[in-house]
N, C-alpha and C positions, 0 to 999 in steps of 0.2 A: 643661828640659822640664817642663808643668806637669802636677798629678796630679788626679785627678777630685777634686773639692771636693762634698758633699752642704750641702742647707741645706735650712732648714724654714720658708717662708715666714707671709705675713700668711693667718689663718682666714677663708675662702672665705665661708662663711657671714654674720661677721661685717659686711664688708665689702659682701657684700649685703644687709644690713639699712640701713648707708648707705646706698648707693646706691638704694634703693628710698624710703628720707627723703629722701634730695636730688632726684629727678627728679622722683618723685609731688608732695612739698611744695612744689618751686617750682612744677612748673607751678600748683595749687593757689593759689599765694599769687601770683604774674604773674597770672593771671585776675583772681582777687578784687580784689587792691589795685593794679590799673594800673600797678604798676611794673615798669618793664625790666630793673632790677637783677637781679630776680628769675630774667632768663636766664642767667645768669651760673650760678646755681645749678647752672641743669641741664645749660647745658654742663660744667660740673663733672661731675657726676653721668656727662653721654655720656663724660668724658674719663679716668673711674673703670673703666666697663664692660669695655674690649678686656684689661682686666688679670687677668680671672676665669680660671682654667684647673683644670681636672679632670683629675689623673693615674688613671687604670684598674689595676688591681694588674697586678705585672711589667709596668709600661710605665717610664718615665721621660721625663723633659722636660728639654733641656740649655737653661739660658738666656744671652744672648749681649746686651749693649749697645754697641750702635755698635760691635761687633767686637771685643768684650774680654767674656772667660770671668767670667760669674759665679757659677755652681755648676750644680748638677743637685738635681733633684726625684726619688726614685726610693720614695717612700713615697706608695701611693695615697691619694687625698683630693681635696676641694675646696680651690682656694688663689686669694689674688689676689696677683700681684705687678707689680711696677713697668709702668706700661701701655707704656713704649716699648721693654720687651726681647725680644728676638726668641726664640722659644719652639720648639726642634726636638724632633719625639719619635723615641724610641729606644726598641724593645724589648725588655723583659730574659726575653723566653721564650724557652723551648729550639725550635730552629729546627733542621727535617731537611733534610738538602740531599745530591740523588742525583745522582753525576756524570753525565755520558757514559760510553758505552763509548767508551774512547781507544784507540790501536794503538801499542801499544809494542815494545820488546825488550827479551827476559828478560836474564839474566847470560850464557845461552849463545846466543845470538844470535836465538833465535827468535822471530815474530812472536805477540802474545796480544792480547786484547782482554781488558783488565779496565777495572772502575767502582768507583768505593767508596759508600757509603753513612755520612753525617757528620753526627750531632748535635753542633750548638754553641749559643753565645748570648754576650749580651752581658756580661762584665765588668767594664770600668771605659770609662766612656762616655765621658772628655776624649781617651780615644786614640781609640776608635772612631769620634767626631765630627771629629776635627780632624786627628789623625796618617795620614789615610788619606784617600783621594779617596771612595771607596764603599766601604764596610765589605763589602758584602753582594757585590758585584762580586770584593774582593778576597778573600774567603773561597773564591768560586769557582776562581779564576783558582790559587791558593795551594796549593787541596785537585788541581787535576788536574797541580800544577808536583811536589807529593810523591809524589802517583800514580806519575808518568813515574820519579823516579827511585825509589822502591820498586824499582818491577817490575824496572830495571838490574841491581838489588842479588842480587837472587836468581834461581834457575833456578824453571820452571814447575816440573821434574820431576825427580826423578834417575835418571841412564840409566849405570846399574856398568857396562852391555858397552861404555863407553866411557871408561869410568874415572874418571865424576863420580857423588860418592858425597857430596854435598854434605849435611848434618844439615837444614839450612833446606830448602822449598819452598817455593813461591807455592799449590801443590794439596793436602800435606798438612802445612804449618805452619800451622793455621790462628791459634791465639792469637797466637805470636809474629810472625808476618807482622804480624798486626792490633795490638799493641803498638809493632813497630816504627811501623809508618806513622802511626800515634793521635801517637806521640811528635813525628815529622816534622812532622805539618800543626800539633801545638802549639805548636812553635818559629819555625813561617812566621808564626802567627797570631800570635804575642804582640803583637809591634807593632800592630795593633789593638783590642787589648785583649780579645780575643776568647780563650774558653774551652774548650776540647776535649771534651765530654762524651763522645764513642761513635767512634770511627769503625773500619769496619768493609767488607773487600772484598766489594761487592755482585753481581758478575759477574767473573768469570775463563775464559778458554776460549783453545784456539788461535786463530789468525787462521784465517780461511777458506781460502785457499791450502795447508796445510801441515795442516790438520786430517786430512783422508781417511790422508793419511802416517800422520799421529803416532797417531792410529786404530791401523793396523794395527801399525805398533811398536808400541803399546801390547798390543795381544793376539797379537802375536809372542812376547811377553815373556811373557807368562803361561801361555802355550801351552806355552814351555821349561821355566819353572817347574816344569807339571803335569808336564812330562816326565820331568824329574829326578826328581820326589817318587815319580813311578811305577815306573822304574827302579830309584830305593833300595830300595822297600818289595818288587816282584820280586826281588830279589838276595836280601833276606832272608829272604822265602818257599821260593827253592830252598835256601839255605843250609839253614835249617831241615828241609825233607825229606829232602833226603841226607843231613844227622844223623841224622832217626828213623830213616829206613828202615835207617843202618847199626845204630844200638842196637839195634832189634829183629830183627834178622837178617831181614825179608821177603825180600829176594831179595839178593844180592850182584851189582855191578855193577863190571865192569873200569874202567877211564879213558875208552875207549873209549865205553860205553853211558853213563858221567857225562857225558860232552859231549853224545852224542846229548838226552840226561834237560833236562840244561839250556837247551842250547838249543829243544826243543821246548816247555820250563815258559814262560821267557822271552818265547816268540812269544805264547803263549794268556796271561799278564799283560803284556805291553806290547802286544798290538795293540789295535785301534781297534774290531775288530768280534769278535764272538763267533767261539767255534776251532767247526771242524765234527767231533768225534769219529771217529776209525778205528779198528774192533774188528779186532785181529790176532790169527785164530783159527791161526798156526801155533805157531813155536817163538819163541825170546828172540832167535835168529838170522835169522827174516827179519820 
């Protein structure tokens, strides 16, 4: 396999100082002095012209004679070189490219819609020219083939009441997800010599089907969550008051009036709505 060759051709400029002697002077001298020879000149001169080329910074020029690699241009400037080789341009700027949103499945079977979003550009232009049909096709085709399997690799979510407790997610890994996958479409692209600058998941969501679901598992889950944390922190506030109240001797309570105590503490910190107070103007017994 051959490797990108750089060269640095004949001065553009120079080259058009020729060529403006050769075409201006014959015709010039074919007028004046009635000779034909003189065309010859300037077909010279026409056969000099198709050879001028202008690279633009981060562009490049791969050149090609009758189908054999002669190097690449990739330093901007005026240049002439050989009129009958074929002149393809290739550019070396960083190029963004936003996928589709595609439908895949995660590690746990579920359906997502994600995208990524991909800086790259061109590296070395003998692969990107020749080792590939369409460099700019295959970049595409490459970034949704890693996509698909990323998304395999890992779960959207982790769901412990099912007893996936997985470290990765596709929802909140975000750097390593985006490492991993930066690494994957690097290793598809090599072979067109193409370079990885950024890539980065652009869209992530369930699929439409299984969204309203995962919705309410999701704030099923959280709902439990608050419940727990509310229940610990009641337990510890009555714990706490049947302490004081015994230190300080306010009132002395059998076992009996402690269940009663708790259980009514219990209902006014874990219910939902505010307790409606009852002042009991008798005894401790009713």
């Amino acid at each position: 396999m051959k490797e990108e060759k750089i060269i640095v051709p004949a001065n553009g400029y120079l080259m058009l100082f020729v060529f403006l002697i050769l075409f201006f002077g014959g015709i010039f001298l074919a007028i004046n002095t009635k000779n034909p020879w003189f065309i010859f000149v300037i077909v010279t001169a026409v056969f000099i012209a198709p050879g001028f080329i202008m690279v633009q910074p981060n562009n490049s020029r791969v050149l090609l004679l009758f189908g054999k690699y002669i190097g690449t241009i990739n330093n901007n400037g005026f240049y002439w070189v050989n009129p009958f080789y074929t002149k393809k341009k290739i550019s070396l700027r960083a190029s963004n490219f936003d996928s589709e949103r595609l439908k895949v499945n995660d590690k746990l079977g579920n359906p997502i819609m994600i995208s990524t979003i991909l800086v790259w550009r061109v590296q070395d232009t003998y692969k990107a020219a020749f080792d590939v049909d369409n460099f700019e096709n295959f970049v595409r085709v490459q970034t949704d083939a890693a996509v698909r399997k990323l998304a395999s690799m890992y779960p959207y979510d982790n769901f412990a009441d099912e007893g996936h407790t997985e470290d990765i997610t596709l929802r909140s890994s975000v750097n390593e997800v985006s490492e991993a996958l930066e690494k994957e479409i690097e290793e598809r692209l090599a072979i067109a010599g193409i370079e990885v600058l950024e890539a980065r998941i652009g869209y992530l969501a369930y699929a439409q089907e299984i969204a309203n679901a995962m919705l309410k598992r999701q704030q099923a889950t959280a709902i439990v969550a608050a419940r727990h944390k509310i229940v610990e922190g009641a337990v510890s506030m009555v714990e706490m008051a049947l302490e004081e109240l015994g230190k300080k001797r306010i009132v002395d309570l059998d076992d009996e009036r402690k269940a009663a105590m708790v259980s009514n503490l219990m209902v006014i910190l874990c219910g939902d709505k505010d307790a409606s107070p009852v002042l009991n103007t008798g005894t401790l017994n009713h």
